[in-house]
N, C-alpha and C positions, 0 to 999 in steps of 0.2 A: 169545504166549510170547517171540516175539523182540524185541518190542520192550518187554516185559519187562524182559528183560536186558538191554538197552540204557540201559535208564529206570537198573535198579541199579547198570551198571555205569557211567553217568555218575555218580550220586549216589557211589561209592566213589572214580570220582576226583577230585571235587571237595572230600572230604571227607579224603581223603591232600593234595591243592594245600592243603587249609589248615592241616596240621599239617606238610606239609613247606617251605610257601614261607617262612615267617618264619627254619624255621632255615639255608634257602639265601641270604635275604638277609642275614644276623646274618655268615654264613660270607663274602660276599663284599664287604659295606662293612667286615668285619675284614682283608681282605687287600688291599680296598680303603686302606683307611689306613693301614696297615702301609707297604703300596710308596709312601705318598703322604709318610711319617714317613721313609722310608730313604732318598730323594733325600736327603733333607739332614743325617742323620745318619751315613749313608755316609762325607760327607766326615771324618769324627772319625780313618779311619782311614789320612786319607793320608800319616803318618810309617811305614806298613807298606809294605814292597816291594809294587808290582802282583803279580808272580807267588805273594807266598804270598797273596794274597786274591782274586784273579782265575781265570775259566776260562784255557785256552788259555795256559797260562805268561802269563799278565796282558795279555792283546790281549782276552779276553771279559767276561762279565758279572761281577760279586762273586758268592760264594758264600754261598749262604743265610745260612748259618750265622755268617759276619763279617757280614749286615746284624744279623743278632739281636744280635750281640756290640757292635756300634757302638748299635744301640737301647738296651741296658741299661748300656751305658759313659754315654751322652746324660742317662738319670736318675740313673747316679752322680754326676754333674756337674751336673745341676739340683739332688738333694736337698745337694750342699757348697755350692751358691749358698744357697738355702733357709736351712743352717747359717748359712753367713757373714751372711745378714741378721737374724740373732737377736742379734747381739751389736754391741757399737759398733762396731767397728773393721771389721766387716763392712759396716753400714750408711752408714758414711762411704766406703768405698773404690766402695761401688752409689753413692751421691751423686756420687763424681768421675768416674763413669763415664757416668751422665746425663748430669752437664753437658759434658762431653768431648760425647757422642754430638749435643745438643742444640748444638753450635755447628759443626757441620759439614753446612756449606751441604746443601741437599735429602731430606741423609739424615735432617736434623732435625725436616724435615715429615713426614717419614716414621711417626720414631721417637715424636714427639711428639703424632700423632694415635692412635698405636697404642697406646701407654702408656695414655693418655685416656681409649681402650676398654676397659681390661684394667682400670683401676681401676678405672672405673663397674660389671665386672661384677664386680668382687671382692668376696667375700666379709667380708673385711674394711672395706671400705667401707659403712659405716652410713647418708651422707648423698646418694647418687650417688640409687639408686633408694629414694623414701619411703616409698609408697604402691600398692599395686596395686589400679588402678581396671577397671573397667566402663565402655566409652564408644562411643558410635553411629559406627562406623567402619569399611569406607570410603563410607556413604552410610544415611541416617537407617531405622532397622528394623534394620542390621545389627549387630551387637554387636561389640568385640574387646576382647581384654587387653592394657591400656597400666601405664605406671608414670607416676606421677607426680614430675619431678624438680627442680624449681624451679618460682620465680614468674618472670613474663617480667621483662624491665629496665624501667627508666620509661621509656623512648623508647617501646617498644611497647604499654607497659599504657596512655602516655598518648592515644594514637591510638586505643583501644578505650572505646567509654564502658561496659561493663560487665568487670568482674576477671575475668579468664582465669589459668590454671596450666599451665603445661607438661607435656605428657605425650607419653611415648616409648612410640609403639606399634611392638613389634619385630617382625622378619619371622620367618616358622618353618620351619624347624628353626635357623634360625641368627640368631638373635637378636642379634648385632654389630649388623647392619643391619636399618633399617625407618623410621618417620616420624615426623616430631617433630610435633606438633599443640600450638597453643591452645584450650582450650576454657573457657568458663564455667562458674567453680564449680558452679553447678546442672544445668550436662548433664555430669558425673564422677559416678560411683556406684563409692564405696570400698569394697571389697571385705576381708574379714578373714584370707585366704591371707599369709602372708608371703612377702616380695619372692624367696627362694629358692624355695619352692612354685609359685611364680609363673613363674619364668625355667624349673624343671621342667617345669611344665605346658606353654608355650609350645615347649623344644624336643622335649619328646617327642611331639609333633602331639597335644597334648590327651589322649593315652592314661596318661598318670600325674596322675591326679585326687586333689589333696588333700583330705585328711576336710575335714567340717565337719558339727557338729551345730547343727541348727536351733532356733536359743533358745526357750525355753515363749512361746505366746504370738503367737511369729512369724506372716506369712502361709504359706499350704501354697503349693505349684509354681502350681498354676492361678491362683492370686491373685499371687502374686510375676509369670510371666507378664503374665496383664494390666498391673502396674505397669510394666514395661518396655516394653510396646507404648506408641510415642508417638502422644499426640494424634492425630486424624484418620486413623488407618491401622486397617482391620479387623482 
């Protein structure tokens, strides 16, 4: 009997652990990035005296309540950049701001790697990422999801005697970063996910799975399977 209850009463708690962990994580990588966003949104509000936003007559912390207010002042100020880039005179004054930012020695390595990134993952960017492929990576059996983003230059295509493509296999959950690969057109398997579905899938660790209906005709799983197990491996 007692160990009965024992049995049930591990089974109820592992069964509350798995309806209450998700919403204790959700709750603390939200407070997590909240305080990780208000370091630097903070700053918005240093034309305000310390004491009216500080504990302690302005020797202690900010008061919650001015991070909130600096957080929602931060996207009033992104969605009037956003505006200003819809129209000309927006987009030229972001052009002289580039190039201003772009000629100041270190910070333009900076700025100019990081732009780099933000455009390849942008939405608006049709040409950065082409293809979402399938490719044996980091070692032959293994599978990941890469994008396909250029052909190499001729220096390197010409050192290769067989055509290779470039492909950006990203890391997960944060897909900024991860590995550039060559591979031979014939070890890429193109996949029909689009490139957004794709960067979804990769940061949500795999748990937001894009439809896809399997064309008449197609192979089923255990035949697709075997197709992908290479040569000489059981």
């Amino acid at each position: 009997m007692k160990q009965s209850l024992f049995a049930r009463g591990q089974a109820n708690f592992w069964a509350g652990l798995a309806i209450v962990l998700p919403a204790v994580v959700s709750v603390a990588a939200l407070m997590w990035l909240f305080g990780t966003v208000a370091t630097i949104t903070d700053t918005l509000l240093i034309f305000l005296p310390r004491p009216w936003t500080h504990h302690d007559q302005g020797s202690g912390p900010l008061f919650w309540y001015w991070s909130v207010t600096a957080l929602l002042l931060a996207v009033l100020l992104i969605g009037l950049v956003g505006l200003l880039a819809r129209n000309y005179f927006g987009k030229r004054i972001i052009q002289w701001v580039d190039a201003g930012l772009l000629r100041v020695p270190l910070l333009n390595k900076i700025y100019g790697a990081t732009k780099q990134v933000n455009d390849a993952f942008s939405s608006s960017n049709k040409t950065s990422f082409r293809t979402v492929v399938l490719v044996e990576f980091p070692r032959a059996g293994v599978h990941s999801i890469g994008f396909i983003t250029s052909e190499p230059d001729l220096e390197v295509q010409s050192k290769i005697p067989e055509k290779v493509v470039c492909v950006f296999v990203p890391a997960t959950p944060n897909p900024t970063s991860g590995f550039l690969i060559l591979l031979p057109e014939d070890k890429v398997i193109k996949l029909e996910m689009s490139v957004a579905d794709g960067i979804k899938y990769i940061i949500s660790l795999g748990s937001i799975v894009p439809e896809y209906s399997r064309p008449p005709g197609a192979p089923g799983l255990r035949h697709a399977k075997a197709a992908l197990t290479p040569v000489g491996h059981d």
